[in-house]
Structure formats: C-alpha cells, structure tokens
Backbone as numpy.savetxt, mean C-alpha at the origin, in Angstrom:
# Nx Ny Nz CAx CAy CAz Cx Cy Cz
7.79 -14.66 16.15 8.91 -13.98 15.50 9.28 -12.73 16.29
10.51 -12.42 15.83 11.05 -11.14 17.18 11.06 -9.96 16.43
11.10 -9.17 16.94 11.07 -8.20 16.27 12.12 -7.71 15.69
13.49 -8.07 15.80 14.29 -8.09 15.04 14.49 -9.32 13.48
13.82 -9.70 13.88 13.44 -10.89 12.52 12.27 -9.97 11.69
11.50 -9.52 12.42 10.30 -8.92 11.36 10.74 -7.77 10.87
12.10 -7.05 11.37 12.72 -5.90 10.87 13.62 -6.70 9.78
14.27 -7.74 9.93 15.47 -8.15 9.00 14.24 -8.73 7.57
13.07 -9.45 7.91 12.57 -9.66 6.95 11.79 -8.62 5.78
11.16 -7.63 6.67 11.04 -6.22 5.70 12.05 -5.78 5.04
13.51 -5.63 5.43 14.78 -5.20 4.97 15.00 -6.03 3.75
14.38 -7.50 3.64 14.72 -8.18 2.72 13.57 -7.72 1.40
12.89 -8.00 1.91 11.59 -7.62 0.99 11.91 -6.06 0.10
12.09 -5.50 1.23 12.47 -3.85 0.53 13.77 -3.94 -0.27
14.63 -4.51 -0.49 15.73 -4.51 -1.48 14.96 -5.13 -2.30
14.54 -6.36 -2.70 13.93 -7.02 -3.24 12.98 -6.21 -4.64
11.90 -5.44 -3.74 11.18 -4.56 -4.17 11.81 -3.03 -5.37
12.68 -2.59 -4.20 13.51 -1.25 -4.96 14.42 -1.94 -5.92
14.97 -3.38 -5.98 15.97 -3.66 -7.03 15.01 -4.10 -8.02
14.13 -3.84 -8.51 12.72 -4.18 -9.78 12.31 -2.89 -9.53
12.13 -2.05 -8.91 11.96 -0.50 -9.50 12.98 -0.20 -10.10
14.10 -0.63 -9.77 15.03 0.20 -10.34 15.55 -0.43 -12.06
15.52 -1.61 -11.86 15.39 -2.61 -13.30 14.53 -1.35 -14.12
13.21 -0.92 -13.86 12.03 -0.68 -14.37 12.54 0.65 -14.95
12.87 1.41 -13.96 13.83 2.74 -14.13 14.55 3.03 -15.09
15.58 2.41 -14.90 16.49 1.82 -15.92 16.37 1.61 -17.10
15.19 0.83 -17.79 14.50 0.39 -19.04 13.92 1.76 -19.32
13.26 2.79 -18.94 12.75 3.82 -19.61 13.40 4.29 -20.79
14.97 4.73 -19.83 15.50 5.28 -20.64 16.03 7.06 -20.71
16.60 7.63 -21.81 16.33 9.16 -21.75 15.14 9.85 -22.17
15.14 10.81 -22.06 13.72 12.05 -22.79 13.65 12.07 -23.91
12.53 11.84 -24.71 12.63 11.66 -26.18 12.93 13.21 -26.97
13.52 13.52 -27.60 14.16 14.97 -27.90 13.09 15.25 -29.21
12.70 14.28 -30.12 12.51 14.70 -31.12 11.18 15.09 -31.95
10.98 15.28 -33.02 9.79 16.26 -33.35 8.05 15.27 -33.46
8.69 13.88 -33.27 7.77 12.74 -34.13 6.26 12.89 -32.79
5.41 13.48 -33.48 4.34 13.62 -32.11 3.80 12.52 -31.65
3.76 10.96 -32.27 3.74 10.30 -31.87 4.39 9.74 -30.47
5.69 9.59 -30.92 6.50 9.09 -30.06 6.61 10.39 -28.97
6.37 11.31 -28.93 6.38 12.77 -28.26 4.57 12.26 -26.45
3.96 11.71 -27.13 2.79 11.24 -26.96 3.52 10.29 -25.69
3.62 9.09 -26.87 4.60 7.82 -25.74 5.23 8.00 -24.90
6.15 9.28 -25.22 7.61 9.70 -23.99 6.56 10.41 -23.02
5.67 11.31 -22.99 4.99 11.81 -21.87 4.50 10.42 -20.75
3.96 9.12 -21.32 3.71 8.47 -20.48 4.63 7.84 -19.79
5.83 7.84 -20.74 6.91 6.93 -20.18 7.52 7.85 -19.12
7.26 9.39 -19.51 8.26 10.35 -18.09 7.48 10.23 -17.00
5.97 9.79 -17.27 4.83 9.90 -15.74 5.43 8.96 -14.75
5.68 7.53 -15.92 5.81 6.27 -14.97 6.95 6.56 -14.70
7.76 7.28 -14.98 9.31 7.33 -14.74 9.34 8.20 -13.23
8.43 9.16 -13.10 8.10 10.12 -12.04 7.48 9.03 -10.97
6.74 8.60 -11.18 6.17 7.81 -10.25 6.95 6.85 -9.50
7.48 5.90 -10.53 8.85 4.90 -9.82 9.84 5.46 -8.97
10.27 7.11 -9.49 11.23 7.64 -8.50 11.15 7.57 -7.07
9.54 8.22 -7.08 8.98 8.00 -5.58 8.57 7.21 -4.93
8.29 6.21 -6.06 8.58 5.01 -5.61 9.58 4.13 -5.01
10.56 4.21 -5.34 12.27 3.93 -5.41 12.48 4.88 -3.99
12.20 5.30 -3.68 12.50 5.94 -2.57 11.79 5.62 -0.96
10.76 5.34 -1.75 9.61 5.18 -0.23 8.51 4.07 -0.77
8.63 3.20 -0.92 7.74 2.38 -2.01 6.31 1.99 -1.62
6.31 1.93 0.20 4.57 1.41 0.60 5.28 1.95 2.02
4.36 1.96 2.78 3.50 2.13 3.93 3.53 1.04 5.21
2.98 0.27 4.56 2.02 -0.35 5.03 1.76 -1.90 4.50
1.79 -3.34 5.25 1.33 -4.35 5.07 0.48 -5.08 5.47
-0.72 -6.10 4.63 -2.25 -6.39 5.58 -1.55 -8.03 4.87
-1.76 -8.81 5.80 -2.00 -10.21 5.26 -3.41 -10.78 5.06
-4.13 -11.16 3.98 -5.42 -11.01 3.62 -5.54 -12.48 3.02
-6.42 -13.60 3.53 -6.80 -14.71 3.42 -8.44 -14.41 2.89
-8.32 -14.97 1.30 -9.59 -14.59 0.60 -10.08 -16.15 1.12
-11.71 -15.94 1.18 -12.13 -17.10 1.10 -12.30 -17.99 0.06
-11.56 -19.46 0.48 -11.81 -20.46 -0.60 -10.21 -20.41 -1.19
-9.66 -19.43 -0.96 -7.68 -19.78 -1.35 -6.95 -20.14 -0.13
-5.77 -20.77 -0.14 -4.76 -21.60 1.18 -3.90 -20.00 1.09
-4.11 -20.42 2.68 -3.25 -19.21 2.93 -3.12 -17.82 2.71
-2.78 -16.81 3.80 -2.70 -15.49 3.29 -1.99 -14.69 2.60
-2.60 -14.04 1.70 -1.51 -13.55 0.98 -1.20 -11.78 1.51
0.05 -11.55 1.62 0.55 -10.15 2.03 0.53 -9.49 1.07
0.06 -7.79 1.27 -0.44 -6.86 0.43 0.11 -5.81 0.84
1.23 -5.19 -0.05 1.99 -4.18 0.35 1.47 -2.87 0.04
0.98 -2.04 0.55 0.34 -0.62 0.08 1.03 0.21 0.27
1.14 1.28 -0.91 1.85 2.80 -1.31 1.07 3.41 -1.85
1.39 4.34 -2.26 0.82 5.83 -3.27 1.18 5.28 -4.47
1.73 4.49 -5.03 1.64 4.39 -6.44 1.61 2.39 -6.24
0.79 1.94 -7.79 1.33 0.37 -7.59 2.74 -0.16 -8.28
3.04 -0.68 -8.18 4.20 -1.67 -8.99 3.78 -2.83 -9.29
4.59 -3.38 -10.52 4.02 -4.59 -10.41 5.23 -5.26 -11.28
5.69 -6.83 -10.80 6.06 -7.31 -11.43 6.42 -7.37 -12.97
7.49 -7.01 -13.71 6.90 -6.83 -15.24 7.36 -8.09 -15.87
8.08 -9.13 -15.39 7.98 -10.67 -16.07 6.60 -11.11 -15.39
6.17 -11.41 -14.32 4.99 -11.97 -13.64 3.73 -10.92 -13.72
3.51 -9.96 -13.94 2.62 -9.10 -14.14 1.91 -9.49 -12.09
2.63 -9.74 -11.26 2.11 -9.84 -9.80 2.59 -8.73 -9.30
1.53 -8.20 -8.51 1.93 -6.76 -7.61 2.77 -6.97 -6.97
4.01 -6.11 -6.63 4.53 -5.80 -5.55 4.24 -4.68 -4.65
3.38 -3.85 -4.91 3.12 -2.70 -4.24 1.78 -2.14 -4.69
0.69 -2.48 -4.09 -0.91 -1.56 -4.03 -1.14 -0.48 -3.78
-1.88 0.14 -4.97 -1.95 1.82 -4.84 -3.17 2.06 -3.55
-2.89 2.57 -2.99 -3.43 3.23 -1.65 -5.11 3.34 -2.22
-5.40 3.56 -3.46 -6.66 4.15 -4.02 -7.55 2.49 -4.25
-6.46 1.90 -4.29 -7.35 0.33 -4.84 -8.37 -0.17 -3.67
-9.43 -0.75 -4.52 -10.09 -1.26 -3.16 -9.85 -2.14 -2.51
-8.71 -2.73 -2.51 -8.12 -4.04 -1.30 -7.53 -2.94 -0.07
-7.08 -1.85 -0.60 -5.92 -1.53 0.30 -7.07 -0.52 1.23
-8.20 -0.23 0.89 -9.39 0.45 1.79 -9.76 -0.86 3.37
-8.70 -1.84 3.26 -8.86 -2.78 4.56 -7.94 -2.50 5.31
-6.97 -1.94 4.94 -5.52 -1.31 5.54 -5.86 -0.30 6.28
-7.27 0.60 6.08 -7.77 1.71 6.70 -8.67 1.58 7.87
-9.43 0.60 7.25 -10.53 0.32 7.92 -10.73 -0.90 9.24
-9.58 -1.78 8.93 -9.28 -3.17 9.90 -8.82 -2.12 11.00
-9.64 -2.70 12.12 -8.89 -2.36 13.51 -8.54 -3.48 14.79
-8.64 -4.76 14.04 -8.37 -5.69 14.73 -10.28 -6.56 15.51
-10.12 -6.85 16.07 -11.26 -7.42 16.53 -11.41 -8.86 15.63
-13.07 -8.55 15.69 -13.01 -9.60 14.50 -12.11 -9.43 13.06
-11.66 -10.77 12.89 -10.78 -10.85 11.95 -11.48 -11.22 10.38
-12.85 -11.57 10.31 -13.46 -11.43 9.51 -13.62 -9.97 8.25
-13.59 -10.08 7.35 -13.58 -8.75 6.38 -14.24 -9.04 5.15
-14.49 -8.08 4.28 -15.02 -8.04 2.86 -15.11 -6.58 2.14
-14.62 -6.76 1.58 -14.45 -5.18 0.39 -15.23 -5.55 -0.85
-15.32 -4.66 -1.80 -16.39 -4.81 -3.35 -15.28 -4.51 -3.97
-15.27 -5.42 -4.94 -14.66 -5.60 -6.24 -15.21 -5.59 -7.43
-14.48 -5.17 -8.66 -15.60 -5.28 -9.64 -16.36 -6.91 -10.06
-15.65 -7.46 -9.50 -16.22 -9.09 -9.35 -17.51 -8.88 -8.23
-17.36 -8.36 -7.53 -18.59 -8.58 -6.50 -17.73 -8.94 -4.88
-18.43 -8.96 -3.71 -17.91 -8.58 -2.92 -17.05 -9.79 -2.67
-15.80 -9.59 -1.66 -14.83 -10.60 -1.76 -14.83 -10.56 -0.27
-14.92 -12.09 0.22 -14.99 -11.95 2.18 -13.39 -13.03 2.36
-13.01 -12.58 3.38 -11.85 -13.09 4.07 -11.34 -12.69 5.46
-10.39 -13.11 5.53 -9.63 -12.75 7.20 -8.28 -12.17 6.93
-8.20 -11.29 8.11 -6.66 -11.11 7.73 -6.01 -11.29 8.98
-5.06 -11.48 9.07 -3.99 -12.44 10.08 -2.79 -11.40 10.52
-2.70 -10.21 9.68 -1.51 -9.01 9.65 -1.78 -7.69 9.17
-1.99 -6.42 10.15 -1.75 -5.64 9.79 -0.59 -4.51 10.45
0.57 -4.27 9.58 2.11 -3.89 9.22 2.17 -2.39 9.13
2.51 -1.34 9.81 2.91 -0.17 9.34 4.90 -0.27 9.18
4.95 0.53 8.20 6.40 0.40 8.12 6.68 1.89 7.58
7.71 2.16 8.02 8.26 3.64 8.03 9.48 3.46 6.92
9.65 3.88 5.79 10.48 3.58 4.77 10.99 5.34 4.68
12.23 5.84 4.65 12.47 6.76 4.63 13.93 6.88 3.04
13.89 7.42 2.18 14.77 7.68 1.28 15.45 5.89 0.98
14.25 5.02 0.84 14.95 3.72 0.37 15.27 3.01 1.69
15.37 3.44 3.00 16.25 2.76 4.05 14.89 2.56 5.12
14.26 1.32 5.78 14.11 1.04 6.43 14.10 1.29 7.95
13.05 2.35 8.59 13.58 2.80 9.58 12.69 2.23 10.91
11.39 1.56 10.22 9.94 1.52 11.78 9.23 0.50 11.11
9.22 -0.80 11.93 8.35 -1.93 11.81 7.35 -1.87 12.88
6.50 -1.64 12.66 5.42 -1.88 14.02 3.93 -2.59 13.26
3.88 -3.77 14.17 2.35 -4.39 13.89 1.33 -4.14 14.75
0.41 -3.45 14.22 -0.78 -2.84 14.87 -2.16 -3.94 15.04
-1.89 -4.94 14.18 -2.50 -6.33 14.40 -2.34 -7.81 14.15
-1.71 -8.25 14.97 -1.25 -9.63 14.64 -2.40 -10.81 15.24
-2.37 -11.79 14.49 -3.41 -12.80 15.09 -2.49 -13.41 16.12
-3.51 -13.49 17.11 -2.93 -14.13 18.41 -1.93 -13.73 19.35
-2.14 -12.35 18.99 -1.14 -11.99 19.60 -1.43 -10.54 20.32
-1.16 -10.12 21.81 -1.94 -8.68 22.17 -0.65 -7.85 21.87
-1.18 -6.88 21.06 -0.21 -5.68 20.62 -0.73 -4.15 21.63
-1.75 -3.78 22.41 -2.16 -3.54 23.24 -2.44 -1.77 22.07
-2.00 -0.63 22.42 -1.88 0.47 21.87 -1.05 0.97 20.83
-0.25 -0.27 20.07 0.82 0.49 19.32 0.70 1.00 18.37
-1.28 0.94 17.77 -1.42 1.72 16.81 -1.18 3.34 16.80
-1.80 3.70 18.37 -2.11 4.88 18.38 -0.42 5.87 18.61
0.30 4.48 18.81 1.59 5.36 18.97 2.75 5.35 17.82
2.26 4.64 16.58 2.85 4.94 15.81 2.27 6.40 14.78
0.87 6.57 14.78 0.31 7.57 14.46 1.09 8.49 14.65
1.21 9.15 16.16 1.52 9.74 17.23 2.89 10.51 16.28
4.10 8.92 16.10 5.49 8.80 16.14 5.38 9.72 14.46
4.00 9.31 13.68 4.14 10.16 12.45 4.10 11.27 12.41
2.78 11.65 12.91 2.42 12.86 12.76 3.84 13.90 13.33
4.42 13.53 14.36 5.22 13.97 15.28 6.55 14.36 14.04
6.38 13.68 13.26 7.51 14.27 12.11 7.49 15.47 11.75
8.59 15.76 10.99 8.95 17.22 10.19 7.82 17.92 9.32
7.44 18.65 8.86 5.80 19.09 8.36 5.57 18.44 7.07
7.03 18.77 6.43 7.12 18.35 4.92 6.74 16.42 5.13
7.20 15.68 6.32 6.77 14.20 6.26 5.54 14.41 6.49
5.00 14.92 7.38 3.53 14.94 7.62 2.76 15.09 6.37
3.31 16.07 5.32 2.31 16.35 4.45 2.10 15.50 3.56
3.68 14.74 3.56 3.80 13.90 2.61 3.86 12.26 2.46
3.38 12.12 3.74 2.68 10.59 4.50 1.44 10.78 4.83
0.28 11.89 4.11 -0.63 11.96 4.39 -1.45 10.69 4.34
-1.26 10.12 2.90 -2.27 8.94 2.78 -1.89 7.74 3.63
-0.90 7.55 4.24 -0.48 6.69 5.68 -1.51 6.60 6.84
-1.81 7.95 7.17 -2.05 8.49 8.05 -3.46 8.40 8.42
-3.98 8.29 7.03 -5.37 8.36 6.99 -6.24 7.20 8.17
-7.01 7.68 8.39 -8.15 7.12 9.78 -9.36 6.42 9.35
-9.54 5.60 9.86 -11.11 4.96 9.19 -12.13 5.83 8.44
-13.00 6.80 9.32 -13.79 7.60 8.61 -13.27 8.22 7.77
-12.11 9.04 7.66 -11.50 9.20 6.75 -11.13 8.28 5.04
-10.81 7.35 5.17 -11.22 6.63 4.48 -12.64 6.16 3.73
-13.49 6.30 4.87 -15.09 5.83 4.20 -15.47 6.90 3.56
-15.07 8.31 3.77 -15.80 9.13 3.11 -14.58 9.60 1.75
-13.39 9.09 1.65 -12.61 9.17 0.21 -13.23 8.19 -0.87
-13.47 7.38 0.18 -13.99 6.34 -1.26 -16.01 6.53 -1.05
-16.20 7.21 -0.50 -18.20 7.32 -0.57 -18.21 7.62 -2.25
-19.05 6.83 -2.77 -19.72 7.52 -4.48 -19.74 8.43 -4.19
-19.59 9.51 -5.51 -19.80 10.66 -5.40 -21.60 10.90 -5.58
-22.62 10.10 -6.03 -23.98 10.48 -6.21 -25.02 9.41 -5.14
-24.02 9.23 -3.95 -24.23 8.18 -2.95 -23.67 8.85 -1.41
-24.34 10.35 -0.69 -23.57 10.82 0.28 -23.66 9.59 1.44
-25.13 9.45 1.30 -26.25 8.45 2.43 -24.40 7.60 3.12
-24.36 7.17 2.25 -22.70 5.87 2.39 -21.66 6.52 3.38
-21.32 7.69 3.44 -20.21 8.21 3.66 -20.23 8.49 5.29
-20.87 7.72 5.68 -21.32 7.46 7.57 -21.28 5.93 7.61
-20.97 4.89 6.53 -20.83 3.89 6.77 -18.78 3.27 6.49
-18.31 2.93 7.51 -16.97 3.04 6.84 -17.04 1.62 6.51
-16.36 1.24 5.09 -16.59 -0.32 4.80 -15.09 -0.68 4.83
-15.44 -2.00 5.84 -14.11 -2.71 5.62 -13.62 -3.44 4.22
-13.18 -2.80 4.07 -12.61 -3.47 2.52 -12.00 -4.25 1.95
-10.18 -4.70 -0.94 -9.62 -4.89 -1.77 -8.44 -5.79 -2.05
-8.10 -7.09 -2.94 -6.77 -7.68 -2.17 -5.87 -7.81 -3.61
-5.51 -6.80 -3.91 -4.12 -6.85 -4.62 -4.78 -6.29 -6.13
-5.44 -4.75 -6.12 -6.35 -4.45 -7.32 -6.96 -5.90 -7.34
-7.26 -6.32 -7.03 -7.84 -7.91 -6.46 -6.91 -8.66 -6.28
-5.96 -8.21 -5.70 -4.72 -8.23 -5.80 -4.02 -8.30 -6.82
-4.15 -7.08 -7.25 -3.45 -6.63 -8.77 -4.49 -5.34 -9.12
C-alpha cells in the first residue's frame, strides 16, 4: 500500500470515528440548571464525559498497533488516545485509553520479533502484531501517517524521526502529546505496581482493546 492510500485510509477512519463522537456529544445535551441533587450528581458525570469527548473530537488517538491474539483469525487494529470511546450501539472500542493494558504494546513493541504478550485481568494474553501506526491528528484534521513497524517491510529509522518531528513542535503540543511521546522505559516504570519497584527495570511488552475494550 502507498502511502498515499494509508493516508486516504486513516482520513476515512478518522471521519468515521469523530462522526460517533460527535453523535455522542450531541446526546448529552445542556447543563442541568436545577436544584434536584440527584440529577445534579448525574449532570457532573455527564459534563466529565462531555469534557472528555471534546478532546476527543478534536484529536481522538495517536497511534495504531495491529494485534493478532493467539487462537483468533486475523489482526485486529487498536487505536490509542488519552481517553477511550466506544461504540454506543456495539459497545466495540473505537479508541483505547493510553492507560489500558493493550495499549502498553504501543510503547513497548520496537519491531524485531513480532511475538508479544501483555497481562490482563484474564491472565496473560500472547500474540503478534503485524502494525505499528503513529498518526499526527491535529484539531480533527489529519496531518502525519508514519509506520514505525510494518511486517515485511524495512521502515529503516522513521521511528526516531517522527519523535524528533514531535517533540520539534510548539511547547504547548509538546506538553500536550506527552503521552504519544512516551519511550519504552518510560512506560515500564508508569505502569510498575506501586508495592512492586523490583519490576520497574523490566519493560513488559504488553493489552488488546481494554482486552480490546
């Protein structure tokens, strides 16, 4: 595929995606005005998710890993952001919170062996992944497709130069693509137990969709 196909197909995906945030949006609704502390209760959660989708709606993921669990056909693609989404007729993710443990393979894969396994609350889950996707989403619009690992294919340094192309942004992007940005060890020691330091020198390749979801 060319790279203008893997740009037109993200472009598709990302409308796709922001037109069900915005459905979601939409359904909230206004601010609840009135005295009933109940419903006063409800509207606080409904303004969180309402906060969250915004920024969502704007910049929705990062980042894509194609992740082949063992014992299922085929890989399934795992879109990672700062917040999740999810389908609300299909209850299926469209977007993995950066914190889940599938998306700790997005950190930790550096290509090589294509073999992987993360811990789930099921117990550990082993597979391959076939794709890993950085994508530069800026105010809803589509701006940087780069694959930092494709099977079969030599991508040579383009990890280290999309890093590069981030960090190299305005301060306010930098600060605010931090969890993008993040580096293997970096990663092993966000997710180390907190009553488990011994771990936090081991970086584990890792999660596929909150198990994928």
């Amino acid at each position: 595929m060319s790279s203008e196909s893997r740009f037109m197909e993200e472009e598709k995906r990302l409308r796709e995606v922001r037109g069900q945030i915005r459905e979601q949006l939409n359904a909230i609704g206004p601010k609840y005005t009135g005295n009933d502390y109940t419903e006063q209760v409800l509207d606080a959660h409904r303004q969180e998710r309402k906060a969250r989708l915004t920024v969502s709606d704007r910049e929705p993921y990062f980042g894509r890993l194609d992740f082949r669990e063992e014992g299922k056909d085929g890989p399934l693609p795992i879109y990672i952001g700062k917040f999740g989404v999810s389908d609300e007729k299909t209850q299926q993710p469209l977007v993995i919170d950066w914190r889940a443990p599938v998306s700790s393979l997005f950190y930790s894969f550096a290509g090589g062996d294509s073999a992987v396994q993360y811990e789930s609350p099921e117990g550990t889950i082993g597979g391959t992944v076939s794709l890993k996707r950085n994508l530069l989403i800026r105010e809803g619009e589509l701006q940087r497709v780069v694959d930092s690992y494709a099977e079969g294919r030599d991508l040579g340094g383009v990890t280290d130069e999309f890093l590069l192309h981030r960090l190299g942004e305005s301060k306010d992007n930098r600060l605010r693509d931090i969890v993008s940005t993040i580096q293997q060890e970096q990663d092993a020691i966000i997710r180390t137990e907190k009553n488990n330091p011994a771990q936090a020198a081991l970086p584990r390749q890792a999660d596929s969709a909150d198990r994928a979801g």
